[in-house]
C-alpha positions, 0 to 999 in steps of 0.5 A: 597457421590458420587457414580460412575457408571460403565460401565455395569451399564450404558450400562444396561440403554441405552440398555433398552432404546433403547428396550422400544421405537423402535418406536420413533426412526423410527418417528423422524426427521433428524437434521435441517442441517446449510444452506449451502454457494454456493460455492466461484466463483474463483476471475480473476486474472491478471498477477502480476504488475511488477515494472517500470524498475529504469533509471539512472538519467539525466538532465532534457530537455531543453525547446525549448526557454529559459524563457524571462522576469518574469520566467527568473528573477524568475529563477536567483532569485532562483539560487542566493537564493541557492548560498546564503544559501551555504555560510551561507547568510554571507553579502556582496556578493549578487551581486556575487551570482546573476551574477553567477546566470545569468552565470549559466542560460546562460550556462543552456539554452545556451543564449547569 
């Protein structure tokens, strides 16, 4: 069985303790304390980025001349190719996607 300590048993023991060695007391050392951290150096902040303003859409710039020869086929080429893909590649009418291609680059860079 366990006995239990009281209170005034315990202080009992401590007191004569602390009676019986005074001097052992007075001869030790302080408690190695943790190294400490320099303190942290605040970071510069700089003033919050703010976001580039939304501008509407618009039609991109027309080039000072218009494309001539390989760009130009290129770019009727791929105009046609979407006219195409709207309709499905349904056959039989290439030949009207391309020149509604060449109306449209005409009317896009203002050619004659």
């Amino acid at each position: 069985m366990a006995t239990r300590k009281t209170a005034s048993k315990t202080a009992a023991r401590t007191s004569g303790k602390a009676q019986d060695k005074p001097a052992a007391a007075a001869t030790r050392r302080p408690a190695a304390s943790a190294p400490k951290k320099p303190p942290a150096t605040p970071v510069a902040r700089s003033a919050p980025v703010k976001p580039a303003p939304v501008r509407a859409a618009r039609a991109p710039a027309r080039p000072a001349e218009a494309p001539t020869g390989e760009a130009r086929y290129r770019w009727i080429a791929h105009a046609a190719y979407l006219r195409a893909e709207k309709r499905g590649f349904a056959p039989g009418q290439e030949v009207d996607d391309w020149l509604a291609a060449e109306a449209e680059f005409i009317a896009a860079f203002a050619t004659g």
